[in-house]
Backbone and ligand atoms as CSV (ligand in chain L), in Angstrom:
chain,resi,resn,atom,element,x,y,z
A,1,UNK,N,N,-16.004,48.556,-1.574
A,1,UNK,CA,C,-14.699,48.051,-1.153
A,1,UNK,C,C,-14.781,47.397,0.235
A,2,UNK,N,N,-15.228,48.010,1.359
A,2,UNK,CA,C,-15.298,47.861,2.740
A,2,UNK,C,C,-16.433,46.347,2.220
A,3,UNK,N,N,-16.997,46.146,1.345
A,3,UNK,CA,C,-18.728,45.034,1.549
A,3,UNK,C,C,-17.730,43.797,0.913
A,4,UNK,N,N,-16.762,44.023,-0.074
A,4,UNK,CA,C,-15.841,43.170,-0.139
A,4,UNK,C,C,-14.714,42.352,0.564
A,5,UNK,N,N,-14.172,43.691,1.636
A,5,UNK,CA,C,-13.586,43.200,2.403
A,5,UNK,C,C,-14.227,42.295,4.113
A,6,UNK,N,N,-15.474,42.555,4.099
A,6,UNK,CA,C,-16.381,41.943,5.102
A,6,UNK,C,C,-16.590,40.590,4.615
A,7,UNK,N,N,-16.661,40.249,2.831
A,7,UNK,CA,C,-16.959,38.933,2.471
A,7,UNK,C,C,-15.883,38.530,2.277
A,8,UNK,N,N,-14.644,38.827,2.008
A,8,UNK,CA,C,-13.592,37.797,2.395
A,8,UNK,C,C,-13.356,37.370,3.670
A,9,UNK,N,N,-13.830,38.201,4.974
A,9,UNK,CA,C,-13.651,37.608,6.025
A,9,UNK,C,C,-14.605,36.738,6.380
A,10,UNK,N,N,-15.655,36.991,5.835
A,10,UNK,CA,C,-16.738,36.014,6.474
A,10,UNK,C,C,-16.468,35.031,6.160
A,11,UNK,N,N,-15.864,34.722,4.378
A,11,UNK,CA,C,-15.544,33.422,3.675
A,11,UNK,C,C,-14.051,32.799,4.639
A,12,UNK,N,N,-12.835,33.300,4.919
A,12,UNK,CA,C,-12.209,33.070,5.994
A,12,UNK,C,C,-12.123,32.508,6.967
A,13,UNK,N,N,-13.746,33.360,7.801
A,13,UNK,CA,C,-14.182,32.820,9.239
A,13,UNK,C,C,-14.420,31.345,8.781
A,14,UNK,N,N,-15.336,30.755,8.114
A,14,UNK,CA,C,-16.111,30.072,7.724
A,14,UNK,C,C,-14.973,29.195,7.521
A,15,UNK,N,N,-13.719,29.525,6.988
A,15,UNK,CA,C,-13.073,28.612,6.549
A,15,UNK,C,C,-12.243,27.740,7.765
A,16,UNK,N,N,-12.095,28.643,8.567
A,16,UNK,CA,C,-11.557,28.020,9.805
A,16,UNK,C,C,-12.220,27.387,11.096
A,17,UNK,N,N,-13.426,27.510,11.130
A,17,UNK,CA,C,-14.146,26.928,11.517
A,17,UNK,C,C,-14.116,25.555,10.593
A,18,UNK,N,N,-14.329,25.572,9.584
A,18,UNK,CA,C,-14.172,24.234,8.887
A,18,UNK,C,C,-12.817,23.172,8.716
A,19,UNK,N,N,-12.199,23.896,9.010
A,19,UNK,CA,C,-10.737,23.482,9.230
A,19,UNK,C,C,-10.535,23.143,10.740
A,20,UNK,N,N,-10.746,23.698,11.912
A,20,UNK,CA,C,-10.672,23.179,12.714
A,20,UNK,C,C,-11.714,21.825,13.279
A,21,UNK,N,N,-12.523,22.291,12.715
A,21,UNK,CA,C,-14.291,20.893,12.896
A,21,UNK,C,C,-13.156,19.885,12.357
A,22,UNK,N,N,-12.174,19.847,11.518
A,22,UNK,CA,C,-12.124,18.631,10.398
A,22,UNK,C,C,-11.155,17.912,11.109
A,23,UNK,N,N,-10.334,18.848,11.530
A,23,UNK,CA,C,-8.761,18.436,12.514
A,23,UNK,C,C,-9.614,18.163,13.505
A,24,UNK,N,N,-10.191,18.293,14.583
A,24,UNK,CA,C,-10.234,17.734,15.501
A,24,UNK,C,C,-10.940,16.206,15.612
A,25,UNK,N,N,-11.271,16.090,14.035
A,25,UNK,CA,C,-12.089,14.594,13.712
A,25,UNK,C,C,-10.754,13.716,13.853
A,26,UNK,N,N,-9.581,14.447,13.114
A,26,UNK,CA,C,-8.322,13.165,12.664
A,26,UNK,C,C,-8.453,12.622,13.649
A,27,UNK,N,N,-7.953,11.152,13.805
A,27,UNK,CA,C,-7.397,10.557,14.662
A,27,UNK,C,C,-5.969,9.900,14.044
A,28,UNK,N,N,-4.911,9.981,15.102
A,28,UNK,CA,C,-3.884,8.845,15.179
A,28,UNK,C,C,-3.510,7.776,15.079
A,29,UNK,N,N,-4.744,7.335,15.542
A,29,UNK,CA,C,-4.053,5.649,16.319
A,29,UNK,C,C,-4.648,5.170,14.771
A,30,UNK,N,N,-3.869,3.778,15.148
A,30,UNK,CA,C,-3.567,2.710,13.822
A,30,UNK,C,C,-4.979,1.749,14.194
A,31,UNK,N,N,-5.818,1.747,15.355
A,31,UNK,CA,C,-6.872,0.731,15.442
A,31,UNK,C,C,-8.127,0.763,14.418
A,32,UNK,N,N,-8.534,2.372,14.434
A,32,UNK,CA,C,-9.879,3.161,13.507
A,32,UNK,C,C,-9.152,2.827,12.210
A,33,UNK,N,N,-10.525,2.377,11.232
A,33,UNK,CA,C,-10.220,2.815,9.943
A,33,UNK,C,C,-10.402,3.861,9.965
A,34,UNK,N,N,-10.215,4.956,8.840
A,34,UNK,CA,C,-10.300,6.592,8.631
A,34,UNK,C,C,-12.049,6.186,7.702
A,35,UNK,N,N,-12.601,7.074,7.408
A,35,UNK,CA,C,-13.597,7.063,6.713
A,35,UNK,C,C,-13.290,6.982,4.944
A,36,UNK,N,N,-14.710,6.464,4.445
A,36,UNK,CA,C,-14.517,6.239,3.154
A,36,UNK,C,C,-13.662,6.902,2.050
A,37,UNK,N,N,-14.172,8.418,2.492
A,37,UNK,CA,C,-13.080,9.271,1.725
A,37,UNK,C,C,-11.840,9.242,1.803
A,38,UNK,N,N,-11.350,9.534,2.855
A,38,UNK,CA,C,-10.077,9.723,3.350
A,38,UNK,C,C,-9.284,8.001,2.536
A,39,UNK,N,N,-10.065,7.267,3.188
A,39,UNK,CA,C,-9.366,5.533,2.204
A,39,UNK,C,C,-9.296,5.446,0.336
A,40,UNK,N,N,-10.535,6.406,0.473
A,40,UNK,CA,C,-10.486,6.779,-1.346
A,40,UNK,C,C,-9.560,7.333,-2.207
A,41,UNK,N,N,-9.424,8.707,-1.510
A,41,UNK,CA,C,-8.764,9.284,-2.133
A,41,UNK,C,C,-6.807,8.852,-2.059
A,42,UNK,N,N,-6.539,8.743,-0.583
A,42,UNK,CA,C,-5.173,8.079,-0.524
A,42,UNK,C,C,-5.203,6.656,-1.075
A,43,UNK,N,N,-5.858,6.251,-1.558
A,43,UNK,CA,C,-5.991,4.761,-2.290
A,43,UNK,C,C,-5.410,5.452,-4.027
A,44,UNK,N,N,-6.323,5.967,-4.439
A,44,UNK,CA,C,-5.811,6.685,-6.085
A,44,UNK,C,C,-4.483,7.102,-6.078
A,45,UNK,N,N,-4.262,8.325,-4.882
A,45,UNK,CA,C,-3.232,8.941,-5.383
A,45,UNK,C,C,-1.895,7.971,-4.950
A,46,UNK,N,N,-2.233,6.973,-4.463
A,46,UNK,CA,C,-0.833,5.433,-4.285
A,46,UNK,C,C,-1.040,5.026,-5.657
A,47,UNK,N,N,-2.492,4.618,-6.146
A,47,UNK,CA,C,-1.753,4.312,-7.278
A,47,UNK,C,C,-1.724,4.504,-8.204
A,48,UNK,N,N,-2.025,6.057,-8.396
A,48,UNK,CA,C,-1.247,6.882,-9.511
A,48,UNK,C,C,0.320,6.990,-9.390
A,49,UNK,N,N,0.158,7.230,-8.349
A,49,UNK,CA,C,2.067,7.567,-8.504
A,49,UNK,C,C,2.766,6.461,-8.578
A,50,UNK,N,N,2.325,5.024,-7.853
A,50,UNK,CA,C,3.062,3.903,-8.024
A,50,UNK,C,C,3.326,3.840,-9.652
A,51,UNK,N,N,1.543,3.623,-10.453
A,51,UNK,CA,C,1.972,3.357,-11.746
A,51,UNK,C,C,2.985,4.053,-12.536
A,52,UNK,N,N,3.044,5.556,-12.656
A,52,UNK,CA,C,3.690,6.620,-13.091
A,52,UNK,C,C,5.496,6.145,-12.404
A,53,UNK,N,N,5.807,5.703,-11.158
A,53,UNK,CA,C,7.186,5.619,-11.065
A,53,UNK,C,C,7.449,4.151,-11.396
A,54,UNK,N,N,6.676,3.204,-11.958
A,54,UNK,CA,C,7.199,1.991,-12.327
A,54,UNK,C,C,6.887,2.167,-13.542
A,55,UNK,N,N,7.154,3.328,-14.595
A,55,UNK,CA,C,6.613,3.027,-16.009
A,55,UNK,C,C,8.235,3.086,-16.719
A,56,UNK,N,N,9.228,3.423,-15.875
A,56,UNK,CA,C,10.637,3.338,-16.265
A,56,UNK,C,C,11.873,2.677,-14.750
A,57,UNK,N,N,12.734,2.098,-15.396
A,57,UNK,CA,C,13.743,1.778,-14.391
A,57,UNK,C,C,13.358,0.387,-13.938
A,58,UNK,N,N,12.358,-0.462,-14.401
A,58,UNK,CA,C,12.475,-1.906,-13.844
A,58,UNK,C,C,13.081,-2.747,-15.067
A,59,UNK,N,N,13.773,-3.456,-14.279
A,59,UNK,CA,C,14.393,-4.634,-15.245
A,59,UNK,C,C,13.879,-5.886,-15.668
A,60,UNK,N,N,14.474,-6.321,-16.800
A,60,UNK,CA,C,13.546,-7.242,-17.099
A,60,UNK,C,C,13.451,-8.412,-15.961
A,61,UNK,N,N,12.495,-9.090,-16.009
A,61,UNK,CA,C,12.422,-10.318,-15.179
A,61,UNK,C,C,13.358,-11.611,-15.539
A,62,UNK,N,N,13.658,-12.427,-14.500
A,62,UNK,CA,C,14.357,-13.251,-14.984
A,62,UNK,C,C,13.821,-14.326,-15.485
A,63,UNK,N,N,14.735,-14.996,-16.376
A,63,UNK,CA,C,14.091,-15.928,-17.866
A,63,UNK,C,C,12.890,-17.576,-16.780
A,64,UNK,N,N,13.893,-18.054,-16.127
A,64,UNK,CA,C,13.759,-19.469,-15.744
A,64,UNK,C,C,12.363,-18.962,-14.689
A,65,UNK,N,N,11.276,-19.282,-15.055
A,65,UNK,CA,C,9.938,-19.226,-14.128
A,65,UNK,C,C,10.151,-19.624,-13.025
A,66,UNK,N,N,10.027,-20.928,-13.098
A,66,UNK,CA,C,10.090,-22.127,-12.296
A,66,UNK,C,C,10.868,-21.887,-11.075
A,67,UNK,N,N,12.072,-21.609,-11.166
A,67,UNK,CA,C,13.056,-21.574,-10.459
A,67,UNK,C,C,12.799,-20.347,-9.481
A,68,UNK,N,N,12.518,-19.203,-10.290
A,68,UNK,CA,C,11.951,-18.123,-9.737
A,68,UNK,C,C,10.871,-18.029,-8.570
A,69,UNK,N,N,10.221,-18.941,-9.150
A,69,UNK,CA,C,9.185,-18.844,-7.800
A,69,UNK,C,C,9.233,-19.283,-6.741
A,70,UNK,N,N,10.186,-20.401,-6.918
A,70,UNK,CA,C,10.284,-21.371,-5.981
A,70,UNK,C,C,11.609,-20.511,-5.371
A,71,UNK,N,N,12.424,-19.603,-5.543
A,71,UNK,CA,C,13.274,-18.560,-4.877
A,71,UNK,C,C,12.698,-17.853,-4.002
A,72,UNK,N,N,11.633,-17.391,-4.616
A,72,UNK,CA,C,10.758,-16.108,-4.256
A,72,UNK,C,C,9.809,-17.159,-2.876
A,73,UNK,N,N,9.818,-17.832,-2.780
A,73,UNK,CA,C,8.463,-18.879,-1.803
A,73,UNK,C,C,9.684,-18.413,-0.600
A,74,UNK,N,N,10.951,-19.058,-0.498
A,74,UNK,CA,C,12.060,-18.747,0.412
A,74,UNK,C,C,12.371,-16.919,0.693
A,75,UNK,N,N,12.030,-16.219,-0.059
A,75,UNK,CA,C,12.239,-14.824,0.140
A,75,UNK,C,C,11.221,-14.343,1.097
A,76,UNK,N,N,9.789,-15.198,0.663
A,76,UNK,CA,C,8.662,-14.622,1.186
A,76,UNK,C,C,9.008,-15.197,2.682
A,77,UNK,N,N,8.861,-15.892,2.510
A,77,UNK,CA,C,8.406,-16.514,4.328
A,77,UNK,C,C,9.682,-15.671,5.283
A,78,UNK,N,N,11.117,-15.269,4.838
A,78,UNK,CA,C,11.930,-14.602,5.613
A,78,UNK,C,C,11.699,-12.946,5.542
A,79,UNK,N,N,11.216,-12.345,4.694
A,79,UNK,CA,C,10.874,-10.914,4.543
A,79,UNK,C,C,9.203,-10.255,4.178
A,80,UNK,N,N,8.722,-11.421,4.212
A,80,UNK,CA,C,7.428,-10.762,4.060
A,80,UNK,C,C,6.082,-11.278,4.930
A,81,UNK,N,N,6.607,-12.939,5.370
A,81,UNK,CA,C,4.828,-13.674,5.941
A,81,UNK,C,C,5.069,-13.200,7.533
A,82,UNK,N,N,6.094,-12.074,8.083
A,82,UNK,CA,C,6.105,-11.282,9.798
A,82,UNK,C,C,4.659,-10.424,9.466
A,83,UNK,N,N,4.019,-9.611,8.285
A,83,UNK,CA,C,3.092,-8.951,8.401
A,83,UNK,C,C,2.135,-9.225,7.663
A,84,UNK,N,N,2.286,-10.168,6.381
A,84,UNK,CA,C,1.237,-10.349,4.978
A,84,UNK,C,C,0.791,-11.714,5.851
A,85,UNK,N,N,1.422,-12.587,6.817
A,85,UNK,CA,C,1.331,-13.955,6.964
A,85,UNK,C,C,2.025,-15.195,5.685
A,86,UNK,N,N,2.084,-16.086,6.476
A,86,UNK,CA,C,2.735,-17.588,5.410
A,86,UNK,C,C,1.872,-17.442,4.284
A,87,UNK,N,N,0.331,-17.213,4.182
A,87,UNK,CA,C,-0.595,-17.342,3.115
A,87,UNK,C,C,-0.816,-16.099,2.231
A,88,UNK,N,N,-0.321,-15.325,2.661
A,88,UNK,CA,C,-0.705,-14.190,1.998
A,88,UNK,C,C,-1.697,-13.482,2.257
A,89,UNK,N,N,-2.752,-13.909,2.785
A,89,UNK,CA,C,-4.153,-13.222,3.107
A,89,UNK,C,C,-4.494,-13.151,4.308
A,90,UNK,N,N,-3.809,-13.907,5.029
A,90,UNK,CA,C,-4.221,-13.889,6.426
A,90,UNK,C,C,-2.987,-13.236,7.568
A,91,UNK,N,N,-2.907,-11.901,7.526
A,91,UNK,CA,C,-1.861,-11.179,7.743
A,91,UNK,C,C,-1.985,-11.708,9.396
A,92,UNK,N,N,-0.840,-11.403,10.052
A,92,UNK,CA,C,-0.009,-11.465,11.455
A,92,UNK,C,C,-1.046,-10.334,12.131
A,93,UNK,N,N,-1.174,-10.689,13.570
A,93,UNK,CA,C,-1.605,-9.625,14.170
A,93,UNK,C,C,-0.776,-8.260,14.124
A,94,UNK,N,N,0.514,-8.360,14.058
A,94,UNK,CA,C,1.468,-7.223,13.641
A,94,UNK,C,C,1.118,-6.469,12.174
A,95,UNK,N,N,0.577,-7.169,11.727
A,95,UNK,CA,C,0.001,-6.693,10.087
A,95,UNK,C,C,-1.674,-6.029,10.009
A,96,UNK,N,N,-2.214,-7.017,10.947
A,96,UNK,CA,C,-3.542,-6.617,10.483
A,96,UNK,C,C,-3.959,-5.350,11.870
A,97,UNK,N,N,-3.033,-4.786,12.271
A,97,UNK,CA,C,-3.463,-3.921,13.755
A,97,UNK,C,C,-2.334,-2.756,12.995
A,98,UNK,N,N,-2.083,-2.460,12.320
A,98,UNK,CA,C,-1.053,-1.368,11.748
A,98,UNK,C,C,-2.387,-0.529,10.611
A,99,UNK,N,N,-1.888,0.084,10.317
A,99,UNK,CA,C,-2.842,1.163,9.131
A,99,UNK,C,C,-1.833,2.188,8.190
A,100,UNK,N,N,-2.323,1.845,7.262
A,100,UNK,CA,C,-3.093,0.696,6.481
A,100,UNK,C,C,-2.804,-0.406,6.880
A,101,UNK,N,N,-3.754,-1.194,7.208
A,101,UNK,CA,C,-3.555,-2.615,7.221
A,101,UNK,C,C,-2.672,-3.176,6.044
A,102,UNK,N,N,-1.962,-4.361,6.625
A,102,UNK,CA,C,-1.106,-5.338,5.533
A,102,UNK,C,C,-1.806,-6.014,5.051
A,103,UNK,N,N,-1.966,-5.780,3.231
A,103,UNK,CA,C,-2.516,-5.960,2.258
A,103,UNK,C,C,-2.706,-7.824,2.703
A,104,UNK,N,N,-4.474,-7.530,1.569
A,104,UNK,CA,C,-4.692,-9.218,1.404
A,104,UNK,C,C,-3.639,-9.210,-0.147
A,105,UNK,N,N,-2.983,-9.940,-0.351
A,105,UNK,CA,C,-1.326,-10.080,-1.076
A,105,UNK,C,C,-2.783,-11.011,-2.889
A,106,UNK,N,N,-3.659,-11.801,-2.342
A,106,UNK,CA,C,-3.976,-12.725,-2.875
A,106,UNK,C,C,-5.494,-11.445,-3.865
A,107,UNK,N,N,-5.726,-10.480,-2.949
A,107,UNK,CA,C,-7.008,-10.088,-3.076
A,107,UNK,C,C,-6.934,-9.406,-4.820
A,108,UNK,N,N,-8.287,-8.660,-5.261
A,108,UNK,CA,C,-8.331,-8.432,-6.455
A,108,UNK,C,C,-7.555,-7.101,-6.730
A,109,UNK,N,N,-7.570,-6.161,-5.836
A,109,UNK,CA,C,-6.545,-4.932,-5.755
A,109,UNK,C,C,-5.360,-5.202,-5.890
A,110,UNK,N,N,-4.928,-6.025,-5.356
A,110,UNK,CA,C,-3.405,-6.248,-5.056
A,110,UNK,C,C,-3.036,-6.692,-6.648
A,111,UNK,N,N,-3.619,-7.558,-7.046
A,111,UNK,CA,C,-3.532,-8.595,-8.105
A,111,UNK,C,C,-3.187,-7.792,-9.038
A,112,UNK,N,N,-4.212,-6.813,-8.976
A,112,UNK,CA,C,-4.122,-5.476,-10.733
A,112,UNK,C,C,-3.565,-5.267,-11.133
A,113,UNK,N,N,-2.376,-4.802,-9.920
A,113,UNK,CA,C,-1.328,-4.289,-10.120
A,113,UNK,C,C,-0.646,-5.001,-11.257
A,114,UNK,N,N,0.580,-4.441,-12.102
A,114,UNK,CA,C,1.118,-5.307,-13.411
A,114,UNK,C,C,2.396,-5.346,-12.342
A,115,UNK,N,N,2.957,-6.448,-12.998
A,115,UNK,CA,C,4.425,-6.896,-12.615
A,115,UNK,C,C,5.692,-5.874,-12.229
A,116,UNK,N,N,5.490,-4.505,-13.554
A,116,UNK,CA,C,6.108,-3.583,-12.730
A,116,UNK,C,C,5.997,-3.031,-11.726
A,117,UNK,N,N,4.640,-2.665,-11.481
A,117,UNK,CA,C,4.359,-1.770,-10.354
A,117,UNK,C,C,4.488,-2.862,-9.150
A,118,UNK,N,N,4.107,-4.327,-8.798
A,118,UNK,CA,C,4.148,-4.816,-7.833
A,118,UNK,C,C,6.258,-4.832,-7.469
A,119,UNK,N,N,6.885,-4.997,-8.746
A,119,UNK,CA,C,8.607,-5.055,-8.904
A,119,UNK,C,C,8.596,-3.629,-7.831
A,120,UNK,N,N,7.979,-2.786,-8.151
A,120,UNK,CA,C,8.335,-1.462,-7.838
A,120,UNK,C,C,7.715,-1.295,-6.366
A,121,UNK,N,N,7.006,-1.239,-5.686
A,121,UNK,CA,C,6.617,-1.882,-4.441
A,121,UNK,C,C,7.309,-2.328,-3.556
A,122,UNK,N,N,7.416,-3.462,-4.034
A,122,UNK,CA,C,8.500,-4.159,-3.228
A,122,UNK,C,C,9.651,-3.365,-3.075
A,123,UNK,N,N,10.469,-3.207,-4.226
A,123,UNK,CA,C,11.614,-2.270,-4.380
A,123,UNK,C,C,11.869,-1.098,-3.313
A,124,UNK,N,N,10.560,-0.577,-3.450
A,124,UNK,CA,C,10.749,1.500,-2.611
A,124,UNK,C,C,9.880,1.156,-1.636
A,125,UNK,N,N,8.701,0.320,-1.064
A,125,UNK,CA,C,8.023,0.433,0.044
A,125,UNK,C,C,7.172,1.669,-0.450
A,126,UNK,N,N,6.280,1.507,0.196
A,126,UNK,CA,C,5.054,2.629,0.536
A,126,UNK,C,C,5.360,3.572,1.358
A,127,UNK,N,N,5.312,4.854,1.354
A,127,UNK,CA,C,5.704,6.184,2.366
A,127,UNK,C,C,4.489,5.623,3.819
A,128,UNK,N,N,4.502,6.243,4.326
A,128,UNK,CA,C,2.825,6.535,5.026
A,128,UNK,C,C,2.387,5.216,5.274
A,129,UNK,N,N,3.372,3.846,5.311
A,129,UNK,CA,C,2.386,2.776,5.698
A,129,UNK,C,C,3.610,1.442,6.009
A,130,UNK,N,N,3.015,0.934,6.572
A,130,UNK,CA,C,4.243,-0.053,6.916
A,130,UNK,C,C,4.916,-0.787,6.374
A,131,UNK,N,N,4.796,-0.888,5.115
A,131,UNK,CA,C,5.231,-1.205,3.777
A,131,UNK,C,C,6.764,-1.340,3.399
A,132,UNK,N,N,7.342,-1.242,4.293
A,132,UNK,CA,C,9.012,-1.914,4.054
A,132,UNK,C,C,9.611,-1.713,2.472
A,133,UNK,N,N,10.834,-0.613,2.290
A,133,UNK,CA,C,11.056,-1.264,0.816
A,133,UNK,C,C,12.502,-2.054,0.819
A,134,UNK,N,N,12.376,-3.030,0.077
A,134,UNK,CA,C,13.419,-4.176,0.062
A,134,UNK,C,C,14.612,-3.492,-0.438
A,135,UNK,N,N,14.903,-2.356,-1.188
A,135,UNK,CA,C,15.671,-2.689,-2.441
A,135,UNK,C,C,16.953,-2.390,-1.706
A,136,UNK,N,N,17.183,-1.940,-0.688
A,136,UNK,CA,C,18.976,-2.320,-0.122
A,136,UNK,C,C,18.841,-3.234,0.390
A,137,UNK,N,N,18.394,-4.481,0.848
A,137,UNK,CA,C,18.322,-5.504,0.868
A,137,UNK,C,C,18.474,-6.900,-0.200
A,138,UNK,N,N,17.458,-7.145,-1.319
A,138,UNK,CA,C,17.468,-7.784,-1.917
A,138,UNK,C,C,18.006,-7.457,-2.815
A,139,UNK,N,N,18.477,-8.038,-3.940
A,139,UNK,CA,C,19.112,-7.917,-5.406
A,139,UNK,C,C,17.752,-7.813,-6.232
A,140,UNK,N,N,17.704,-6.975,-7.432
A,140,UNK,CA,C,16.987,-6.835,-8.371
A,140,UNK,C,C,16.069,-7.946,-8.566
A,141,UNK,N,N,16.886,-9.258,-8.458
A,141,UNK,CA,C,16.396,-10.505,-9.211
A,141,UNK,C,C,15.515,-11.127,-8.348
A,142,UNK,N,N,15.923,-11.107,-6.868
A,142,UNK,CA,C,15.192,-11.542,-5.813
A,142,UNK,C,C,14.034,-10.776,-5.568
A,143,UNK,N,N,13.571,-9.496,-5.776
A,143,UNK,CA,C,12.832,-8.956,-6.036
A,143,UNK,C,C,12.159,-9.547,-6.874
A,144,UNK,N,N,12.330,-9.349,-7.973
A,144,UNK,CA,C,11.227,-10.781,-8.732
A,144,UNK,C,C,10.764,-12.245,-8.657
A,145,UNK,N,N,11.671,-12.456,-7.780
A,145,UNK,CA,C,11.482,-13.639,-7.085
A,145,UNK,C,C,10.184,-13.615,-6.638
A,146,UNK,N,N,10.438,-12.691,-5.766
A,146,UNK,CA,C,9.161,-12.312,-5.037
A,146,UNK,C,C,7.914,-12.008,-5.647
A,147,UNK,N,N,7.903,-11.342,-7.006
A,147,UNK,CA,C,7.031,-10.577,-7.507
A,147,UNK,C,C,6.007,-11.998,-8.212
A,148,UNK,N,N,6.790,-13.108,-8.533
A,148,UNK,CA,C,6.385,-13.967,-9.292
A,148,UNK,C,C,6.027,-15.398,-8.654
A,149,UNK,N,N,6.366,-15.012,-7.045
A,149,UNK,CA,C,5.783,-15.695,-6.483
A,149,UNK,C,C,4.314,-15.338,-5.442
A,150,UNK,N,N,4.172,-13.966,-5.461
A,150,UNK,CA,C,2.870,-13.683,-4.890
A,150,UNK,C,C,1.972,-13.752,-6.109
A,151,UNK,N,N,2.307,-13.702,-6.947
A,151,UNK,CA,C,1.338,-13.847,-7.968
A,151,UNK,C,C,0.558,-15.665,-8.249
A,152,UNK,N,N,1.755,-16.210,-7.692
A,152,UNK,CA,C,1.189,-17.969,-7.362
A,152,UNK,C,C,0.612,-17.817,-6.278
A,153,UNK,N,N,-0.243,-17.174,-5.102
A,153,UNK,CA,C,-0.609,-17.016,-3.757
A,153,UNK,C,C,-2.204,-17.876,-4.107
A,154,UNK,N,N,-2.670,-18.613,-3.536
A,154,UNK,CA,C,-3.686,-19.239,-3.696
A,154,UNK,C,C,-5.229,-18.498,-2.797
A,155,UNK,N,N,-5.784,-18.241,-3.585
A,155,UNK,CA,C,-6.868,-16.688,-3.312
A,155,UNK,C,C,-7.562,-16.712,-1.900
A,156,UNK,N,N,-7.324,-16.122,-0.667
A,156,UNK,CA,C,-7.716,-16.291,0.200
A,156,UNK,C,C,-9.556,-16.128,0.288
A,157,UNK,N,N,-10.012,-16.467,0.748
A,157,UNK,CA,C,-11.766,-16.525,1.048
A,157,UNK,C,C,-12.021,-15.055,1.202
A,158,UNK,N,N,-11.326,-14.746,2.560
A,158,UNK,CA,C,-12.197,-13.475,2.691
A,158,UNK,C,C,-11.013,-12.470,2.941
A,159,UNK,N,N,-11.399,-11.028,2.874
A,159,UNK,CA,C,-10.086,-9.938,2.944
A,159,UNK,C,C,-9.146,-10.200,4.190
A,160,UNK,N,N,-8.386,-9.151,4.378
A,160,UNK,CA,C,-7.754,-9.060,5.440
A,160,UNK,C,C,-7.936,-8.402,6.591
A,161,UNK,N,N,-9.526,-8.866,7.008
A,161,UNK,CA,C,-10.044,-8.089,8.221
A,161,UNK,C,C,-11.431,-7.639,8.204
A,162,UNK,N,N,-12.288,-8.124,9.202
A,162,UNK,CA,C,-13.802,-7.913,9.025
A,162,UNK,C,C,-13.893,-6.119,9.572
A,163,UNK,N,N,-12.561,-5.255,9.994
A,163,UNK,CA,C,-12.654,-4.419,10.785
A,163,UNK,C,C,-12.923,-3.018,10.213
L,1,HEC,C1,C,6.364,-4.660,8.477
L,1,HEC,C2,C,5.218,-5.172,7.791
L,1,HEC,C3,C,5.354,-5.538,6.333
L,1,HEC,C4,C,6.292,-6.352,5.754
L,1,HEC,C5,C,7.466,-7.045,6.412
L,1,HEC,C6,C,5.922,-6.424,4.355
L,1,HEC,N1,N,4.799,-5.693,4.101
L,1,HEC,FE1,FE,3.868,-5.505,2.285
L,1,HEC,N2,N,2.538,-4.228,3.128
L,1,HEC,C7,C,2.509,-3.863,4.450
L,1,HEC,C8,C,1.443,-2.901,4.633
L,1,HEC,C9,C,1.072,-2.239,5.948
L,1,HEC,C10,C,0.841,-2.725,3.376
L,1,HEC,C11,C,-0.342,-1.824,3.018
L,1,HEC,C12,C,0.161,-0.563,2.365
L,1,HEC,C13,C,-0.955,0.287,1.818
L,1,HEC,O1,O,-2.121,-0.113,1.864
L,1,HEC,O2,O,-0.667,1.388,1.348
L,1,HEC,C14,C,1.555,-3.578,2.452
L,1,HEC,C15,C,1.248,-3.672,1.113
L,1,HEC,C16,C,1.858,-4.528,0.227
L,1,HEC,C17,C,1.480,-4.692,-1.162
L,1,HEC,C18,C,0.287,-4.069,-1.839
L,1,HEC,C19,C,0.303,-2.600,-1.957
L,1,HEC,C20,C,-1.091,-2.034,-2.079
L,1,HEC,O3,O,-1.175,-0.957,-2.624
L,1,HEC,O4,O,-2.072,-2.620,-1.629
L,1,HEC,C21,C,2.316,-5.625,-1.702
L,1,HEC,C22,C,2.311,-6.140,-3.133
L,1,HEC,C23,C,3.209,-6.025,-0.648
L,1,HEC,N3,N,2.909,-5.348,0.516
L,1,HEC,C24,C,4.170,-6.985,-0.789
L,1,HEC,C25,C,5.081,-7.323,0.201
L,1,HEC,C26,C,6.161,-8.258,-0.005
L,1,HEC,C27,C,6.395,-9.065,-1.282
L,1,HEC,C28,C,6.865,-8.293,1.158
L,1,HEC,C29,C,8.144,-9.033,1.436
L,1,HEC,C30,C,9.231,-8.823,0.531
L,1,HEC,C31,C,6.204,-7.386,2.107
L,1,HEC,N4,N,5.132,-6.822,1.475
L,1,HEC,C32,C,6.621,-7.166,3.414
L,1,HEC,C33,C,3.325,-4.303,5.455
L,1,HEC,C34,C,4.422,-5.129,5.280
């Protein structure tokens, strides 16, 4: 009993020592990327849950393309090119000095995303990142505006940041 209760503490000790080694690594500031893991794993679990909350509640898109995008070009440049930039890929120093950095809009990640989940995005914003969500702002439709006009974004060269 007593050889049991010595190995839960040792496993304990051990544990807090490891817990404090780990916390005193975090850092704050928005300049450091975090390490691979840490970008890994909060990368999945965004977009698991994005996909999972855009698999109900978006509306359909509106019919007229054309018109749409060319709505959405005027939506972008007033609510979105302050941090993504006019191009989409080449974010604002206000964008690319924040963390997560403001997405390359044009890049192959971004792209994956299906129409709902980018609708849905826009809509609620990202928790944990500077990610703005529109939806007391824009109307449903303007939201797609948007959605159907980053998808016309012409593919930038390189990401959003050699950093
Ligand atoms: C205040 C700065 C800011 C504004 C304004 C902003 N964004 Fe973002 N956006 C971000 C940041 C930061 C991220 C990165 C979030 C992340 O990686 O989790 C992001 C990510 C995204 C993503 C990709 C999400 C991902 O998982 O990579 C899309 C799509 C997006 N923004 C679209 C827009 C659109 C469309 C607008 C305008 C309606 C807009 N953003 C306005 C900062 C901004």
């Amino acid at each position: 009993m007593k050889r049991r209760l010595l190995w839960v503490l040792a496993v304990l000790a051990l544990f807090i020592v490891a817990a404090t080694l780990a916390l005193t690594q975090v850092q704050m500031g928005a300049l450091p990327r975090p390490g691979r893991a840490e970008q890994f794993v909060a990368t999945q679990i965004k977009r698991f849950v994005i996909h999972r909350e855009s698999r109900s509640g978006v509306p359909p898109p509106p019919q007229d393309l054309q018109a749409s995008i060319a709505q959405g070009e005027t939506g972008y440049g007033t609510d979105c090119s302050m941090c993504h930039g006019m191009d989409g890929h080449t974010p604002t120093d206000t964008g690319r000095w924040m963390y997560p950095r403001a997405a390359d809009l044009t890049s192959s990640s971004v792209q994956a995303y299906s129409d709902p989940e980018l609708f849905w995005i826009i809509k609620n914003g990202i928790r944990f990142s500077g990610m703005p969500g529109f939806g007391k702002v824009e109307s449903d439709e303007h939201i797609w505006d948007l959605v159907n006009y980053i998808r016309r974004l012409k593919k930038g060269k390189s990401g959003s940041g050699s950093d």
